[in-house]
NULO-97326 format. One record per atom (N, C-alpha, C): x, y, z; residue in three letters; residue number from 1. Coordinates in Angstrom, 1 decimal. Layout:
% residues N
ATOM      X      Y      Z resn resi
ATOM      X      Y      Z  Ala  NUM
...
//
This chain:
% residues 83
ATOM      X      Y      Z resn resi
ATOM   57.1   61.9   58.2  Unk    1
ATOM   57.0   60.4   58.1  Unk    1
ATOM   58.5   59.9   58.3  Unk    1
ATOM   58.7   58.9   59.1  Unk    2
ATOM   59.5   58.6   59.5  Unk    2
ATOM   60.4   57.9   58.6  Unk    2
ATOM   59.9   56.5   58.2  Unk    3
ATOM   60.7   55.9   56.8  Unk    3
ATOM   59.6   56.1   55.3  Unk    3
ATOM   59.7   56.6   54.3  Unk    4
ATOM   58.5   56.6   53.4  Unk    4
ATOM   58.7   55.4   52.4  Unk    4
ATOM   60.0   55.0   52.5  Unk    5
ATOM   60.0   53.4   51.6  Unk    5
ATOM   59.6   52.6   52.2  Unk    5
ATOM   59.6   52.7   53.8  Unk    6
ATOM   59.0   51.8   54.6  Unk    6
ATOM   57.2   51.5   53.9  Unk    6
ATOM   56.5   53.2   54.4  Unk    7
ATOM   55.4   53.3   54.1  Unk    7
ATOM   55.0   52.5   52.5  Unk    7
ATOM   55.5   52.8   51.9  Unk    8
ATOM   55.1   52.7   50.2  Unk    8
ATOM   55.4   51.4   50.3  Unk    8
ATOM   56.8   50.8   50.7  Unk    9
ATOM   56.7   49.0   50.8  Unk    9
ATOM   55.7   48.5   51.2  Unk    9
ATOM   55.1   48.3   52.5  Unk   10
ATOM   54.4   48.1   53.5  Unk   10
ATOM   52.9   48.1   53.5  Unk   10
ATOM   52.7   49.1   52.8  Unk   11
ATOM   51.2   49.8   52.7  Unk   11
ATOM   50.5   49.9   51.3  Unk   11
ATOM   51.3   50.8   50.5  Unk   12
ATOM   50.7   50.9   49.5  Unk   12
ATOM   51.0   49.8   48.4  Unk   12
ATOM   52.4   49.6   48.4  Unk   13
ATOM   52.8   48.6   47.3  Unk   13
ATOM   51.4   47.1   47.6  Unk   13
ATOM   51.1   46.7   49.1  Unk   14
ATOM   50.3   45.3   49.2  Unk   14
ATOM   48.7   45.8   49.4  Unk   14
ATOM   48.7   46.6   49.2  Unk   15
ATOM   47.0   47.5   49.3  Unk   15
ATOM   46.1   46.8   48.5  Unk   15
ATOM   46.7   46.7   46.3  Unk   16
ATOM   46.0   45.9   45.5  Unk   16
ATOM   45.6   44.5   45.9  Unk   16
ATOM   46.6   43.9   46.5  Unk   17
ATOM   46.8   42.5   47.1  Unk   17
ATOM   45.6   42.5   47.8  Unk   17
ATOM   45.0   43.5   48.8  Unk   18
ATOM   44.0   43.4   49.9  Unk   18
ATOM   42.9   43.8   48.9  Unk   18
ATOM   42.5   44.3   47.9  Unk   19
ATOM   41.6   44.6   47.3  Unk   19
ATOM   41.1   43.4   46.4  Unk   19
ATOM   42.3   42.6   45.9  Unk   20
ATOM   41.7   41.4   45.1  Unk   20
ATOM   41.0   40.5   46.2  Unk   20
ATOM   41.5   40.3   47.2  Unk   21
ATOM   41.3   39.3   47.8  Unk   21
ATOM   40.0   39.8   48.6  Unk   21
ATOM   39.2   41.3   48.2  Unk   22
ATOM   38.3   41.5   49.0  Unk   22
ATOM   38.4   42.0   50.4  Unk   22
ATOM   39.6   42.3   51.2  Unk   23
ATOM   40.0   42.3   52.4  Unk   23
ATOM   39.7   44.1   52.8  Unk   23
ATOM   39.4   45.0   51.7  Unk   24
ATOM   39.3   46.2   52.4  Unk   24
ATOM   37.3   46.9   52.2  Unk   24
ATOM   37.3   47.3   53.2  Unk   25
ATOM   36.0   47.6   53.5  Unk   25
ATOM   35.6   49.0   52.3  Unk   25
ATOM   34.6   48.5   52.2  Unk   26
ATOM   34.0   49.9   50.8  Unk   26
ATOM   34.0   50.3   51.9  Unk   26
ATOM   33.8   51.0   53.0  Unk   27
ATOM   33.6   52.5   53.7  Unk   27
ATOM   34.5   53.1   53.4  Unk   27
ATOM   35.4   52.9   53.3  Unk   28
ATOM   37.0   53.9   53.2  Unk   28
ATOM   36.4   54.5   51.2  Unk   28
ATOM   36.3   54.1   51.0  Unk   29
ATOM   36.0   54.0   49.8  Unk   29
ATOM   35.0   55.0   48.9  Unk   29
ATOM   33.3   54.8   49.8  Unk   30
ATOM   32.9   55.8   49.9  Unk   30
ATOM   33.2   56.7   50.1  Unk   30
ATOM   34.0   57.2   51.3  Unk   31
ATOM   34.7   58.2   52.0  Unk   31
ATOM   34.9   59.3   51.4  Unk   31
ATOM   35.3   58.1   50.3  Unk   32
ATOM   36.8   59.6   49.3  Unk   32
ATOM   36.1   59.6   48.2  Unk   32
ATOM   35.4   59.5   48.0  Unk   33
ATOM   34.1   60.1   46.5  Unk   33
ATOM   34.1   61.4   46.5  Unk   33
ATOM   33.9   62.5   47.8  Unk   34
ATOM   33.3   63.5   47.8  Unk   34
ATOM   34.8   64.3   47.1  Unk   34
ATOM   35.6   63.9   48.1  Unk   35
ATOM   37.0   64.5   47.1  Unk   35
ATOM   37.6   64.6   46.1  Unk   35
ATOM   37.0   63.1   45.7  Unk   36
ATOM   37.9   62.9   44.1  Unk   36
ATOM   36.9   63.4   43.2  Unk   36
ATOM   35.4   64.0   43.6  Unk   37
ATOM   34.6   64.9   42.3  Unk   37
ATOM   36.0   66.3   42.8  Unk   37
ATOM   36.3   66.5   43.4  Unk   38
ATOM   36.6   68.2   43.5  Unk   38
ATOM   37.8   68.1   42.4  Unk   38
ATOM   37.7   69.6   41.6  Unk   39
ATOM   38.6   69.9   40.3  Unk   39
ATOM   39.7   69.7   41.0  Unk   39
ATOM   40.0   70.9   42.3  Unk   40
ATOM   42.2   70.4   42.6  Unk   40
ATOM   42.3   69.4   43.3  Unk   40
ATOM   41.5   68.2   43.3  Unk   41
ATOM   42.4   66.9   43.6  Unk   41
ATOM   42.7   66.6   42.2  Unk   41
ATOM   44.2   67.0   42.0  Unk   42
ATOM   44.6   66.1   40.9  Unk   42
ATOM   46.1   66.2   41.0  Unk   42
ATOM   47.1   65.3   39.7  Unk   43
ATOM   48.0   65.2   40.2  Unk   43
ATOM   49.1   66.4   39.8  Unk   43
ATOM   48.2   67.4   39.0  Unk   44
ATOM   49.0   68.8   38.4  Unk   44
ATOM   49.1   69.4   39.6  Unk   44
ATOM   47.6   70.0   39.8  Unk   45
ATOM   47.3   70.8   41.1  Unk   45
ATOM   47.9   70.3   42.3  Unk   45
ATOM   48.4   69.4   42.7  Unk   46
ATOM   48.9   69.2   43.9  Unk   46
ATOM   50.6   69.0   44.2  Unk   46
ATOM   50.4   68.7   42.9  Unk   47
ATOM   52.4   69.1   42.7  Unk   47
ATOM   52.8   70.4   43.2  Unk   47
ATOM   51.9   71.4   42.4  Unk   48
ATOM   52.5   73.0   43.0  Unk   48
ATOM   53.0   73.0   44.7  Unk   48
ATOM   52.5   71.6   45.4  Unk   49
ATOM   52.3   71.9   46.8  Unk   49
ATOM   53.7   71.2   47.3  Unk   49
ATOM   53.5   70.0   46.7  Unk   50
ATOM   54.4   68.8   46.9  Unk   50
ATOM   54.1   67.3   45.9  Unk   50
ATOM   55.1   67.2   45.7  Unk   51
ATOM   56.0   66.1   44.2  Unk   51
ATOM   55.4   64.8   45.4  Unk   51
ATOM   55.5   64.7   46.3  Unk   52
ATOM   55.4   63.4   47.3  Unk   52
ATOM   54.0   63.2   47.5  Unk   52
ATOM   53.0   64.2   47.7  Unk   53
ATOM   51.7   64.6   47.8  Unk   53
ATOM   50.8   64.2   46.8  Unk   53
ATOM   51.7   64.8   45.8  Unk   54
ATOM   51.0   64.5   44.3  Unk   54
ATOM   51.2   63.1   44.0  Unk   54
ATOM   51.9   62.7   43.9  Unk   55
ATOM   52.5   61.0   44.5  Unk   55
ATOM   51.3   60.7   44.7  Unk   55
ATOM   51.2   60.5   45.7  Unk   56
ATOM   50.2   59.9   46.7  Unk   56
ATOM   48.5   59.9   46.2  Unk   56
ATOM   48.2   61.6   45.7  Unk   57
ATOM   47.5   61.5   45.1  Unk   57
ATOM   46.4   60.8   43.5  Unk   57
ATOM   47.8   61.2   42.9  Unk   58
ATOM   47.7   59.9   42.2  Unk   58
ATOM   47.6   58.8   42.3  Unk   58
ATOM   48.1   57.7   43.0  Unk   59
ATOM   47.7   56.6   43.7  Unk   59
ATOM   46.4   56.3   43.9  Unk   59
ATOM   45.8   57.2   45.2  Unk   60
ATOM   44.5   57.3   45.3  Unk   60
ATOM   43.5   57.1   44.4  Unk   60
ATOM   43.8   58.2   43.3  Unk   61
ATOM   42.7   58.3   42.1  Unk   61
ATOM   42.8   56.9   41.2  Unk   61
ATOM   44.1   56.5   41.2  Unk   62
ATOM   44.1   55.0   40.8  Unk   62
ATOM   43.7   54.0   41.1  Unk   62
ATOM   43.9   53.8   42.2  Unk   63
ATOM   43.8   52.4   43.6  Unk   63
ATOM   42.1   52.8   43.8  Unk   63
ATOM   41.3   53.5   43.5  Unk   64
ATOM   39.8   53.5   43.8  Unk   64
ATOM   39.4   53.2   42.4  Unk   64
ATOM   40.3   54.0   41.0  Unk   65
ATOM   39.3   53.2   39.8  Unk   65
ATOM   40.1   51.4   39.6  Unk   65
ATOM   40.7   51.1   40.7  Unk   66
ATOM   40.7   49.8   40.2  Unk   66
ATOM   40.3   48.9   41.1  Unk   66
ATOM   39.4   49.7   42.4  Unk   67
ATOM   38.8   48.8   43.4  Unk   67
ATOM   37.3   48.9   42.3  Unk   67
ATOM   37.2   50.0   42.0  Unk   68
ATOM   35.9   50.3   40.9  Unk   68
ATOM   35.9   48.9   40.2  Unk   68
ATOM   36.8   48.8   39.7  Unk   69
ATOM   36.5   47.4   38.5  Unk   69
ATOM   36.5   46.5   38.8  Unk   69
ATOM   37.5   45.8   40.2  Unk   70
ATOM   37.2   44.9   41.0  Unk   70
ATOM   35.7   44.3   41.4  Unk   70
ATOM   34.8   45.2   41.7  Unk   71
ATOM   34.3   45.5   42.5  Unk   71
ATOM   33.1   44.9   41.7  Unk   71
ATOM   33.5   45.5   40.0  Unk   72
ATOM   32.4   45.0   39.0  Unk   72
ATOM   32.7   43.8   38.4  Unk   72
ATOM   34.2   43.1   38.4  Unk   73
ATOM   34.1   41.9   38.2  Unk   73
ATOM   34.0   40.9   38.9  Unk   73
ATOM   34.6   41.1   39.9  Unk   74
ATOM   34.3   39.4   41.4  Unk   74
ATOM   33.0   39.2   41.1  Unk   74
ATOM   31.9   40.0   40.9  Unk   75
ATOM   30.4   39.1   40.8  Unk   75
ATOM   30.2   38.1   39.5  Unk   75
ATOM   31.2   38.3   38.7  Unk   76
ATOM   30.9   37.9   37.2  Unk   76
ATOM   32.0   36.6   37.6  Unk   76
ATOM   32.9   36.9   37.8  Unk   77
ATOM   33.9   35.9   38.6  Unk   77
ATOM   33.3   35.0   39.1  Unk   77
ATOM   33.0   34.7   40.0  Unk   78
ATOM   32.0   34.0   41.0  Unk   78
ATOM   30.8   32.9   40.0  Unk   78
ATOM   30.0   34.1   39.4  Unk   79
ATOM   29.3   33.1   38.2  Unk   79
ATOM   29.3   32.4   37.0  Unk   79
ATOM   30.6   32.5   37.1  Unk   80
ATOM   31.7   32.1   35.7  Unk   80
ATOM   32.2   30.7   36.2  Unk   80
ATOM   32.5   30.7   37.5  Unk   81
ATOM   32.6   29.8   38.6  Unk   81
ATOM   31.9   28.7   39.0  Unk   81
ATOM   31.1   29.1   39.2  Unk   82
ATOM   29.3   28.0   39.8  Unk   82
ATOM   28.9   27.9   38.2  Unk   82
ATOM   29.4   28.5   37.2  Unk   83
ATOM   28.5   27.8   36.1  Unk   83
ATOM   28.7   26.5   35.6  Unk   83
//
């Protein structure tokens, strides 16, 4: 990776931003279900590999349980709204 402050500014840091606003597609989303049941995606297990890895990892497992919640409040949102 070329610049990785670039990446993490650019990408990850405005990702939630696209999540509130609804902007990222649940396919990506489903995607990574099958992975995140498996025991070594985690952020112990993946350290042994790489500290930057595991990084990332973690992110992931975060950034999905909080598209998770999102995902369960915008509808309550919405009718909190019209009420």
């Amino acid at each position: 990776m070329k610049d990785p402050n670039a990446f993490v500014r650019d990408h990850l840091n405005t990702f939630k931003g696209k999540i509130d606003t609804l902007e990222v597609s649940p396919h990506g989303f489903k995607a990574i279900r099958d992975i995140l049941k498996d025991p070594s995606f985690n952020y112990e297990n993946i350290k042994t590999k790489s500290t930057a890895a595991a990084g990332l990892c973690d992110w992931i497992i975060n950034i999905v349980g909080y598209y998770d919640v999102v995902v369960q409040v915008e509808p309550k949102k919405i009718a909190v709204a019209s009420a």
